[in-house]
C-alpha positions as CSV (number, residue, x, y, z in Angstrom):
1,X,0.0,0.0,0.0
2,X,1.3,3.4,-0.9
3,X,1.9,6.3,1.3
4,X,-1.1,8.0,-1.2
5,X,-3.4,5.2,-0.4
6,X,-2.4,4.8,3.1
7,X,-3.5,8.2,4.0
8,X,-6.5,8.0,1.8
9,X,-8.0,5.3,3.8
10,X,-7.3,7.0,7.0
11,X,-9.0,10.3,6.0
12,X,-12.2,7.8,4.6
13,X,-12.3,5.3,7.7
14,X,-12.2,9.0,10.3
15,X,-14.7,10.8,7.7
16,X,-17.0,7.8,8.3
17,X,-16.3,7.0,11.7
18,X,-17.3,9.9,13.4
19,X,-20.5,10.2,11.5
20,X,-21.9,7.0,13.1
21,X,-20.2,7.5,16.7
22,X,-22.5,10.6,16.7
23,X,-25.4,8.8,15.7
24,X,-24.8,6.2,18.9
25,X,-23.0,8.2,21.4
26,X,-25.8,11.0,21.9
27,X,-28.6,8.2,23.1
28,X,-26.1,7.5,26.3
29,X,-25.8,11.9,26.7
30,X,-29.5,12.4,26.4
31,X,-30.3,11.8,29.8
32,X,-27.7,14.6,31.2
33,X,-28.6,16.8,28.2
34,X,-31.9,16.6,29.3
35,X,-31.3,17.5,33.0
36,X,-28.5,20.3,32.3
37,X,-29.7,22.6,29.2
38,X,-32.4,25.1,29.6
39,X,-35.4,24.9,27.3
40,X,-38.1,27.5,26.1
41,X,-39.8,26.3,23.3
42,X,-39.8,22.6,23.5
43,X,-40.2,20.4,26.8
44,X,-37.5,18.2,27.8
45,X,-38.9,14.7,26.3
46,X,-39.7,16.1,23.1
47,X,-36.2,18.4,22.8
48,X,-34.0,14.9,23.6
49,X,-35.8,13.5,20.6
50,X,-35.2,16.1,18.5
51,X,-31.8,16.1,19.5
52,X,-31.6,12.4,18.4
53,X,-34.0,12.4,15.6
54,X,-32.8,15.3,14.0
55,X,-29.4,14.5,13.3
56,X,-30.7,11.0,11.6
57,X,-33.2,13.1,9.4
58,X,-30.9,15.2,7.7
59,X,-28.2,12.5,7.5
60,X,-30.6,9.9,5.8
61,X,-32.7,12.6,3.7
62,X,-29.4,14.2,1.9
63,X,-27.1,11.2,1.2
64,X,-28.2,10.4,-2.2
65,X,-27.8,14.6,-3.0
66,X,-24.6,14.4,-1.4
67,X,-22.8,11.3,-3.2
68,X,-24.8,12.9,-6.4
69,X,-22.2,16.3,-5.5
70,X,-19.5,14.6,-5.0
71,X,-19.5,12.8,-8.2
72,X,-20.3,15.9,-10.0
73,X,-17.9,18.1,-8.4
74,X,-15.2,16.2,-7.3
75,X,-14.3,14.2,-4.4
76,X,-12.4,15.5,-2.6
77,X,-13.5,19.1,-2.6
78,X,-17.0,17.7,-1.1
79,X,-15.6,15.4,1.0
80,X,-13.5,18.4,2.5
81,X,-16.5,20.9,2.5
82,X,-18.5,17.9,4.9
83,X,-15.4,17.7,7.2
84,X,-15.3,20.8,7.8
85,X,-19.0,21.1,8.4
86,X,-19.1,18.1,10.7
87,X,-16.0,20.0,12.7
88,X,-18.0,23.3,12.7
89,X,-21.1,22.0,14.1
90,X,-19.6,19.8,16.7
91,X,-18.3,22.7,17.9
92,X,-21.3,24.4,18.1
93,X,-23.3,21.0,19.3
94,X,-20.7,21.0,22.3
95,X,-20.9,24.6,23.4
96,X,-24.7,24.6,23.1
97,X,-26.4,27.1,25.1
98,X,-29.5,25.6,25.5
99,X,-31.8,22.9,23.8
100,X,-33.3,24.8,20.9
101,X,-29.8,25.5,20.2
102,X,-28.1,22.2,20.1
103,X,-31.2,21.1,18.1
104,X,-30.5,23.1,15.1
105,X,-27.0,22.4,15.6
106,X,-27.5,19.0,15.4
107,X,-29.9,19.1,12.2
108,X,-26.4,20.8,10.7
109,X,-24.1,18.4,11.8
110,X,-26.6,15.6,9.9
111,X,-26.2,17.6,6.6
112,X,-22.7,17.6,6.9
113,X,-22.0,14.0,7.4
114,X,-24.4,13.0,5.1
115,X,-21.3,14.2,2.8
116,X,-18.8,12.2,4.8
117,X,-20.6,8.4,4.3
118,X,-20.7,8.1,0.6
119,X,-17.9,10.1,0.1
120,X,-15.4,7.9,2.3
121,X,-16.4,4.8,0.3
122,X,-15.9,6.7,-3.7
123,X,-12.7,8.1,-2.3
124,X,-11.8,4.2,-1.2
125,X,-13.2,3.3,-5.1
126,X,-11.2,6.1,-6.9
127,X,-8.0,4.8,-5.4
128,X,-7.7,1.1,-4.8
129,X,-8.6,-1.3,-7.3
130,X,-8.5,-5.4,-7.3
131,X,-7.8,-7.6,-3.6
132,X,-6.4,-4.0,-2.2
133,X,-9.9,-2.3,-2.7
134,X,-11.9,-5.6,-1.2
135,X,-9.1,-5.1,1.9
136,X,-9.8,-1.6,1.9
137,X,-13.5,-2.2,1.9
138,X,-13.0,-4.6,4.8
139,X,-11.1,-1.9,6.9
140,X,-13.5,0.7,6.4
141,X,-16.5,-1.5,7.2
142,X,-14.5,-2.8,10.5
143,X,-13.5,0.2,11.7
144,X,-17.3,2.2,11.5
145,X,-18.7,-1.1,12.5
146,X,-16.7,-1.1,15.7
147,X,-17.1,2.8,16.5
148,X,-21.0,2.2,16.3
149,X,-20.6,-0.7,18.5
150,X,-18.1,0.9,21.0
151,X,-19.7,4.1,20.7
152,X,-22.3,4.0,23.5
153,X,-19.7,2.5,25.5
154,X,-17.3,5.3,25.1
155,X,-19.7,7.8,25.2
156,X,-21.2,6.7,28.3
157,X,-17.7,7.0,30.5
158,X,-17.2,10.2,28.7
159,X,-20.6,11.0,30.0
160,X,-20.2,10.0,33.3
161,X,-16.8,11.1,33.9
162,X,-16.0,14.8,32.2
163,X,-19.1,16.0,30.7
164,X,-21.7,15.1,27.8
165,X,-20.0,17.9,26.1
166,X,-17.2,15.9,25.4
167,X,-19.1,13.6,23.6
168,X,-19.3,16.0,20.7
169,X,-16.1,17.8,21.0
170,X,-14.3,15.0,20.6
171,X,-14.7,15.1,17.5
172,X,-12.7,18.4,16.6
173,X,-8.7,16.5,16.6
174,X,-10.2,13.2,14.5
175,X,-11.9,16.3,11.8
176,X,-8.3,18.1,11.9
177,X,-6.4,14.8,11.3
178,X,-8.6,13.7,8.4
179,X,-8.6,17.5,7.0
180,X,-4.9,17.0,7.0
181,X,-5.2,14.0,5.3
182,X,-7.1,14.5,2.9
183,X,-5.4,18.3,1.7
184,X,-2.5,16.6,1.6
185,X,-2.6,12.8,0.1
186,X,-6.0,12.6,-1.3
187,X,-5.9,13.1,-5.5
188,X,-9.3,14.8,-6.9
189,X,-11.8,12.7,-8.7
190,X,-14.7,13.4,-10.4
191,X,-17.5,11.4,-13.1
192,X,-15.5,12.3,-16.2
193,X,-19.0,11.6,-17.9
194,X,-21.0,14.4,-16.3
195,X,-21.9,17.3,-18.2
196,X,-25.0,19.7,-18.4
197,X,-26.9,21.0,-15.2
198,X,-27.0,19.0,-11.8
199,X,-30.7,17.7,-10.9
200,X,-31.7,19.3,-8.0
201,X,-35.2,19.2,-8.9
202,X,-34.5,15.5,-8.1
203,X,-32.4,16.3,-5.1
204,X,-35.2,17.9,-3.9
205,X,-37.9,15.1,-4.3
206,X,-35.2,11.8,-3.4
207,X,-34.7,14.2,0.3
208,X,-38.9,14.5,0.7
209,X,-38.8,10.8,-0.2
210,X,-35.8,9.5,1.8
211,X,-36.7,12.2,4.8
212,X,-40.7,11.5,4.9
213,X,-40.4,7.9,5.1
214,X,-37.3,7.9,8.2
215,X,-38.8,11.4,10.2
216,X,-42.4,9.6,9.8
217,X,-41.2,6.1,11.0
218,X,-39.1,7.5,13.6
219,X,-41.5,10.2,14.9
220,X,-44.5,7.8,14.8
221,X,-42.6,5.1,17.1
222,X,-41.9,7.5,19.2
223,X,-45.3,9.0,19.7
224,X,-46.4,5.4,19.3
225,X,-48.6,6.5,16.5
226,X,-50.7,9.4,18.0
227,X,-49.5,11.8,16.2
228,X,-51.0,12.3,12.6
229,X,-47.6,14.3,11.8
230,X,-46.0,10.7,11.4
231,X,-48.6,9.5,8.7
232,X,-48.5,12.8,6.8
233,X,-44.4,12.1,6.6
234,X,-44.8,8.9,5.2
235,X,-47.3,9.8,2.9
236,X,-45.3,12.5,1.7
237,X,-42.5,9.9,1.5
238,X,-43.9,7.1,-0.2
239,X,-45.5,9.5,-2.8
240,X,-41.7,10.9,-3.2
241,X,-40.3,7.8,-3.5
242,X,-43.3,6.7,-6.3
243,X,-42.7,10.0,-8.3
244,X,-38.7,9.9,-8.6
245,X,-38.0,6.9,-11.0
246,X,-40.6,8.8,-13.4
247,X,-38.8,12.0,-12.6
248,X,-35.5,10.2,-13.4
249,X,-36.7,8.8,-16.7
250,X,-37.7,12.3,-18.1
251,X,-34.5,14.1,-16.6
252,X,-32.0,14.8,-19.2
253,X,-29.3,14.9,-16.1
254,X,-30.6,12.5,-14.2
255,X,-29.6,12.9,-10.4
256,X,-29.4,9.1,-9.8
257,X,-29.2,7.4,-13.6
258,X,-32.0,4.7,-13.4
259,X,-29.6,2.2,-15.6
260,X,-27.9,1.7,-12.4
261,X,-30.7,-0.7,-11.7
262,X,-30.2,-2.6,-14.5
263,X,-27.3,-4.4,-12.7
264,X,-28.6,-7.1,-11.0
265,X,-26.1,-7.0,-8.1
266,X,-26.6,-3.5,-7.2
267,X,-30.6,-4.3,-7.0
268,X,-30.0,-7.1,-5.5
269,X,-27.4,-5.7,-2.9
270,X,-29.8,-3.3,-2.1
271,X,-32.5,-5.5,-1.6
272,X,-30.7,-7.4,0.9
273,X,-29.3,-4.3,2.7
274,X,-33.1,-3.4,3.4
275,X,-33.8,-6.4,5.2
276,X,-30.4,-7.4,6.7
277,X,-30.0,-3.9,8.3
278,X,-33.4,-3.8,9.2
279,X,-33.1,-6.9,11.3
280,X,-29.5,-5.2,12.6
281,X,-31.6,-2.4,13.9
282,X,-34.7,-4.8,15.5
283,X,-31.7,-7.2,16.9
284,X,-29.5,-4.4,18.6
285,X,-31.7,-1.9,19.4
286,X,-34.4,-4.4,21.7
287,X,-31.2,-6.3,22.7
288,X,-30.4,-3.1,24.5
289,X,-33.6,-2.4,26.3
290,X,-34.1,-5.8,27.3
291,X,-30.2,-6.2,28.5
292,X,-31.2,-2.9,30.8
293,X,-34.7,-2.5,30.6
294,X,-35.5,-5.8,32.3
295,X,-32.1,-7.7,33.1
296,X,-30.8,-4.5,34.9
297,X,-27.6,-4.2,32.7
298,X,-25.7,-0.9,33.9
299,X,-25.5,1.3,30.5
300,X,-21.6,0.6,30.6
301,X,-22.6,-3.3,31.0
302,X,-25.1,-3.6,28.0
303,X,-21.9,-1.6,25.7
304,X,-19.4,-4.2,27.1
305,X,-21.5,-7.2,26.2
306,X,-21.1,-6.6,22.2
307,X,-17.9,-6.0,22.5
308,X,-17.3,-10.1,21.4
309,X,-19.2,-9.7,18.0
310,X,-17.0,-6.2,17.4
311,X,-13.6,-7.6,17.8
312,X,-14.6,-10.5,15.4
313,X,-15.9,-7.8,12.8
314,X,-12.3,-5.8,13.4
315,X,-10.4,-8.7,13.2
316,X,-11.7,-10.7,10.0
317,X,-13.7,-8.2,7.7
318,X,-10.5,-7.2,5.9
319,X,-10.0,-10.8,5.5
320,X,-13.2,-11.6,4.5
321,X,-12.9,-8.4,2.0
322,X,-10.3,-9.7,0.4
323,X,-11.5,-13.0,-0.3
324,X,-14.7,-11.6,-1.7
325,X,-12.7,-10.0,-4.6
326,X,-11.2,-13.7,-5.1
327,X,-13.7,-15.9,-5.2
328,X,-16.7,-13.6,-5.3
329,X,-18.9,-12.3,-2.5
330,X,-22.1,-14.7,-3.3
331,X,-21.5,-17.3,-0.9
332,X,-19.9,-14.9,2.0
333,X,-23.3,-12.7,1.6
334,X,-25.2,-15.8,1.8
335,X,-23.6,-17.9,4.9
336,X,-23.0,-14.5,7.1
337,X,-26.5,-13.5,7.3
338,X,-27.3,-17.6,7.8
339,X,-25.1,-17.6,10.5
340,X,-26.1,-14.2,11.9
341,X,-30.1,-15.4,12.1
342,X,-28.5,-18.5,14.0
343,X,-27.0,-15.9,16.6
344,X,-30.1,-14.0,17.1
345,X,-32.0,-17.1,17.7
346,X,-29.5,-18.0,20.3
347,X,-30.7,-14.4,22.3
348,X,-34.4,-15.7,21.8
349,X,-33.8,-18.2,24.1
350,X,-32.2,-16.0,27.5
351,X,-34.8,-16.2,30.4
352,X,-36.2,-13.2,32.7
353,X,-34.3,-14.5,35.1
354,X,-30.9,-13.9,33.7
355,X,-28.1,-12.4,35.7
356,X,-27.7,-8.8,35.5
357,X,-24.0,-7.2,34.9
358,X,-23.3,-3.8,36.9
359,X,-20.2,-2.8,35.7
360,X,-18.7,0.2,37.4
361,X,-15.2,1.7,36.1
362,X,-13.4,1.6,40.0
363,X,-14.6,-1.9,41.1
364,X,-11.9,-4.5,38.7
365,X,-14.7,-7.1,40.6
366,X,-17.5,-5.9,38.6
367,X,-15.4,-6.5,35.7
368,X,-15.9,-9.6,35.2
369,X,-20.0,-10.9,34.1
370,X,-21.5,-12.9,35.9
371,X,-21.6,-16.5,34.9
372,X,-25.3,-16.7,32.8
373,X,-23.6,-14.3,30.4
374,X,-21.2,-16.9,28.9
375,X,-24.2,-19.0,28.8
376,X,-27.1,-16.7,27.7
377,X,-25.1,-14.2,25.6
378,X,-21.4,-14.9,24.7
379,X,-22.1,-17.9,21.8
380,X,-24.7,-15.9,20.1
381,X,-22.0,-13.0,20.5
382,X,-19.4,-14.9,18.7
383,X,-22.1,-16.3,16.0
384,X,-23.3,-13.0,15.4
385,X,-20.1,-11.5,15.1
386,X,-18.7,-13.9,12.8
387,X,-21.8,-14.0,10.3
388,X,-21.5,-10.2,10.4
389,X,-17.6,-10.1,9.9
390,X,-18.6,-12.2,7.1
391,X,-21.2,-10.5,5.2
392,X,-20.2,-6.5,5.7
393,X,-17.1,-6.0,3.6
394,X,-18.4,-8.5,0.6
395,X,-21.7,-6.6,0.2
396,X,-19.6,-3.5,0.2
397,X,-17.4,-4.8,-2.7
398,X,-20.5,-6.9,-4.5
399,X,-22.0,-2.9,-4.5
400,X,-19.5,-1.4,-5.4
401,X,-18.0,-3.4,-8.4
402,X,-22.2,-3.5,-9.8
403,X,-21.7,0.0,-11.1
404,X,-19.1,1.9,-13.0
405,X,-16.6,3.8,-10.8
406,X,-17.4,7.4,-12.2
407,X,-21.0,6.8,-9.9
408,X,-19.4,5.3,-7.2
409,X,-20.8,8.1,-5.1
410,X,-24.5,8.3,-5.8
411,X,-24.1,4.2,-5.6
412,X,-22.7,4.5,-2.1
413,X,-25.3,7.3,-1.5
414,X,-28.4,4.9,-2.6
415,X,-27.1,2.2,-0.4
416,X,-26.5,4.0,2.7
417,X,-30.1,5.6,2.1
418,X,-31.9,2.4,2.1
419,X,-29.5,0.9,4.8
420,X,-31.0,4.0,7.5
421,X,-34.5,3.9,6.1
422,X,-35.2,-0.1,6.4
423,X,-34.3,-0.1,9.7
424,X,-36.5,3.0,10.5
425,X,-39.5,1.3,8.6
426,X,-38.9,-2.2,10.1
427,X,-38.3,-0.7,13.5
428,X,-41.8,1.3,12.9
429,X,-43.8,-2.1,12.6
430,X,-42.7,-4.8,14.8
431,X,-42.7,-1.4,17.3
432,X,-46.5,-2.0,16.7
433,X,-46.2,-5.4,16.9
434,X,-44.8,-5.9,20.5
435,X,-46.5,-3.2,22.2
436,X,-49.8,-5.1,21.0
437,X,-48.1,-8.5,22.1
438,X,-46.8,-6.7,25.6
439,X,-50.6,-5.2,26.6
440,X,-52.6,-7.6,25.2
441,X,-50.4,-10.1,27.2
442,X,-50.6,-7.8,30.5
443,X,-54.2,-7.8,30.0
444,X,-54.6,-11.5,30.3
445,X,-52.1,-11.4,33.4
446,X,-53.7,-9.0,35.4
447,X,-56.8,-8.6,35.5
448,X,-58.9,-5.8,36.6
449,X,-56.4,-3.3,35.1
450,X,-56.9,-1.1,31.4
451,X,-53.3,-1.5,29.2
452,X,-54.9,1.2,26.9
453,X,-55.6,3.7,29.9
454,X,-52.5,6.4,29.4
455,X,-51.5,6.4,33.1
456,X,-51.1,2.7,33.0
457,X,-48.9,2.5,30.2
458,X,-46.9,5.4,32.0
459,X,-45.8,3.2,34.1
460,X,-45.5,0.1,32.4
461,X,-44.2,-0.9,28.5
462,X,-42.1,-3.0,26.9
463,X,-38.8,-3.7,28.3
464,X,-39.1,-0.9,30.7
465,X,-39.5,-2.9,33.9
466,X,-40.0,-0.6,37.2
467,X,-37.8,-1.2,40.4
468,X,-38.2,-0.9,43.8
469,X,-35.3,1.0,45.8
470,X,-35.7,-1.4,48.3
471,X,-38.1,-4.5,49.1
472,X,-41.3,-3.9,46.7
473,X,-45.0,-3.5,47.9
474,X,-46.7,-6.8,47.9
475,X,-49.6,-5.1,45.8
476,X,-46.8,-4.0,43.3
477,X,-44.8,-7.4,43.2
478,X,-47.7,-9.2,40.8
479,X,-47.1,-6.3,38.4
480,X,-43.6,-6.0,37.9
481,X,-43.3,-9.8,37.6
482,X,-45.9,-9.8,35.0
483,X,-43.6,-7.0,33.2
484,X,-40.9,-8.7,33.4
485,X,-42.2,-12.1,31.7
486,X,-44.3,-10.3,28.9
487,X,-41.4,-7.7,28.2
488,X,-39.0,-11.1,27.7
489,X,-41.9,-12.8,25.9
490,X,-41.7,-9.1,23.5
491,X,-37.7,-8.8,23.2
492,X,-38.2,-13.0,21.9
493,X,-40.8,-12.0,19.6
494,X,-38.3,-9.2,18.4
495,X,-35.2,-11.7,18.3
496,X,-37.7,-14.4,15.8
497,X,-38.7,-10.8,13.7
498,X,-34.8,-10.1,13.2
499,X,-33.8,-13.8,12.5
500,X,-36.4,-13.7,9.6
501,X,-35.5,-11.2,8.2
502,X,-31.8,-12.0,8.2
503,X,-33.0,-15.4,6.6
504,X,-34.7,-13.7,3.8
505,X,-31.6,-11.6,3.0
506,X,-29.4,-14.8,3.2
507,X,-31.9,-16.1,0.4
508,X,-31.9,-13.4,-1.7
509,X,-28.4,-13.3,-1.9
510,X,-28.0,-16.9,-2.6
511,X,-30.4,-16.3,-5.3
512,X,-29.7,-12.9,-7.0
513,X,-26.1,-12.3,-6.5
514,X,-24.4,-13.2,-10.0
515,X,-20.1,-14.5,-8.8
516,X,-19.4,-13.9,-12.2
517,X,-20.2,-10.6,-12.8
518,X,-18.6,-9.4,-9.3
519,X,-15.2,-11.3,-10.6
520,X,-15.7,-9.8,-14.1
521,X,-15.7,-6.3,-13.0
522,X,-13.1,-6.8,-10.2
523,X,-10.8,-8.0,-13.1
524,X,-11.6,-5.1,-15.2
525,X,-11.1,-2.3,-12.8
526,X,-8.4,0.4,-11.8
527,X,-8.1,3.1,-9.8
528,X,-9.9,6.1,-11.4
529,X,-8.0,8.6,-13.0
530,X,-7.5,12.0,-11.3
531,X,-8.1,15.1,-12.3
């Protein structure tokens, strides 16, 4: 590897990197945001999920206008314009006065690492070609796999130890050191092909379409569906999405050239990101509530117990990248995501009455789990891990050799789109699914009491079991173990949704994905030229 490429990975794995630490870090802050900034215009509750939700909106809604710029423009001149941004605004994030403040901050910082994501992987596709771009692949997947994974953990002793300021500010040195980069080793690349005007009457449509569907699924599972603001998102979205392949067809500059989908392995990569990410967001995001919400995890704890499926997707995706430029990436996309359903299923079976892990920085005793987490937790760990080690850097390469290098941008950009929206949209229904499953179940359990009264499900939902400070009321006892059993009855429920769906994108990859045409484009690639 040159000292050209060397650096160009760097800047590409940092760009990346610090896009999805901010998406994971700020959900262990939120609680000390919440408590220490002053608000005027929106209440606490609804300013921490602004503060969440906003950042994803932006990020998902402008990818595909952002890899579109870059492979217009160049680059390495929009990668360096979203670096920048992403440094600005995590400046202004961490010295936010108040909530309002960080909000819009953090609506900026989306729109500016919405550059970063698509960019890092053309920059990768401009300047490695054959085994070295399938290792390259591997090292960038590993190493914003295993930020997203460590991120909560990170955060959360950054949190508890300095300030949740930090959290954002952090950021500032890794933006310098990748600005640095990039000035100084990264060569300019563009489309050579593109000519004419840049669509932004498409820009504008794929952002309604890509935003309405991921702020209305996120926004309605928050507000469990009360809010007719969530439907009138996805509507919006889904008529977006309906109206931009006509829009494409009649555009003389088409923002995203439909013949992309005329590869087969880039519609079926896709089609397979959908569901395989959406079961990544079903698998660790109820894995989390239930490892705290009903085990009694300590935030710390429930970070530390991934940490066996990261250090197998550090240590082998660059392996497994490599070998999907030799022999193909069919059968890797095939037996990861078989391997990652068996994993999941392994969760599905951890009782109620699992050990919980209270892991606390200055105790080396608490270090250690307690036994039932080798049993419950660690082989679906180390299954998990493995099938995902397997599958991330190959579907990376299988996209990326589908299309011609010149749209290596807008092809990252479509990828990464779907890739945030399916998990939105499958987090949105089987978020319907288990609270109906949770209170109908409740119902049966206790009777007498109303799940659909508002006060009761104050105090009791899914994987949200409450706890006594000391020895609980006998008249409180029968509820909380009835939460308990139907909140592990929900998170299994969630585990069988997630293993499905990694199933069905095992089988559509078996199916779909062409070996030939993944080796045939491999072997006719370079590097592109700079300008």
């Amino acid at each position: 590897m040159s000292r050209r490429q060397r650096w160009t990975l760097i800047a590409a794995v940092l760009g990346s990197s610090i896009v999805f630490v901010d998406s994971s870090v700020v959900t262990v802050a939120l609680p000390k945001i919440g408590r220490e900034l002053p608000t005027t215009l929106l209440g606490v509750l609804e300013g921490q999920l602004y503060v969440y939700a906003g950042y994803l909106l932006t990020l998902s809604a402008l990818l595909i206008l952002a890899g579109a710029l870059s492979d217009f423009y160049g680059r390495r001149r929009v990668f360096l314009i979203g670096l920048v941004g992403f440094g600005l605004t995590s400046v202004l994030c961490g010295l936010a006065p108040n909530m309002e403040f960080l909000v819009l901050s953090r609506i900026l910082q989306g729109a500016a690492g919405a550059i970063l994501v698509p960019g890092s992987l053309a920059l990768l596709t401009a300047t490695f070609s054959g085994e070295a771009q399938g290792r390259a692949y591997g090292v960038w997947a590993a190493a914003t796999a295993a930020t997203t994974i460590l991120g909560p953990f990170i955060g959360g002793i950054l949190v508890d130890t300095i300030s949740w300021r930090v959290a954002f500010l952090i950021n500032v040195p890794l933006v310098v050191l990748a600005v640095w980069a990039t000035a100084l080793y990264v060569p300019e690349s563009r489309n050579e092909n593109a000519t004419g005007r840049f669509d932004w009457l498409g820009a504008a449509v794929v952002a309604v379409a890509v935003g309405g569907l991921s702020f209305g699924a996120t926004y309605g599972q928050q507000r469990e569906w009360r809010d007719p603001l969530a439907y009138v998102a996805l509507v919006a979205g889904v008529v977006a999405t309906i109206a931009f392949p006509f829009l494409m067809r009649r555009s003389r500059d088409p923002l995203v050239p439909l013949e992309l989908f005329r590869s087969r392995n880039f519609t079926i990569t896709n089609i397979s990101t959908l569901l395989i990410y959406g079961a990544l967001y079903v698998t660790f995001y109820y894995l989390a509530l239930f490892l705290q919400g009903v085990l009694g995890y300590s935030a710390s704890a429930a970070g530390l117990a991934g940490i066996p499926g990261g250090v197998l997707l550090v240590v082998l995706s660059t392996r497994f990248g490599a070998l999907a430029v030799r022999l193909g990436p069919k059968i890797f996309m095939t037996v990861g995501p078989a391997l990652m359903a068996i994993g999941v299923l392994w969760f599905a079976r951890v009782p109620a009455t699992s050990a919980a892990w209270i892991f606390t920085p200055g105790d080396p005793s608490s270090w250690i789990p307690p036994r039932e987490w080798f049993v419950d937790f660690l082989p679906g760990q180390i299954i998990f891990g493995f099938g995902l080690a397997m599958m991330v850097a190959p579907l990376t390469t299988a996209l990326m050799t589908s299309v011609p290098v010149r749209n290596s941008g807008v092809a990252s950009a479509v990828n990464n789109a779907i890739s945030r929206v399916g998990p939105q949209l499958a987090g949105a229904v089987i978020f319907v699914a288990i609270t109906a499953s949770f209170y109908s179940g409740m119902a049966a359990r206790l009777p007498g009491t109303d799940p659909s009264d508002p006060a009761f499900r104050h105090d009791y939902s899914p994987m949200n079991v409450p706890r006594c400070p000391g020895p609980c009321p006998q008249e409180l006892t029968a509820r909380i173990e009835a939460d308990r059993d139907q909140s592990t009855d929900a998170f299994h429920l969630a585990m069988y949704v997630g293993a499905a769906l990694l199933v069905a994108g095992a089988l559509v990859n078996a199916v779909g994905i062409s070996n030939e045409a993944a080796l045939e484009a491999t072997r006719r690639r370079t590097p592109m030229t700079t300008v």
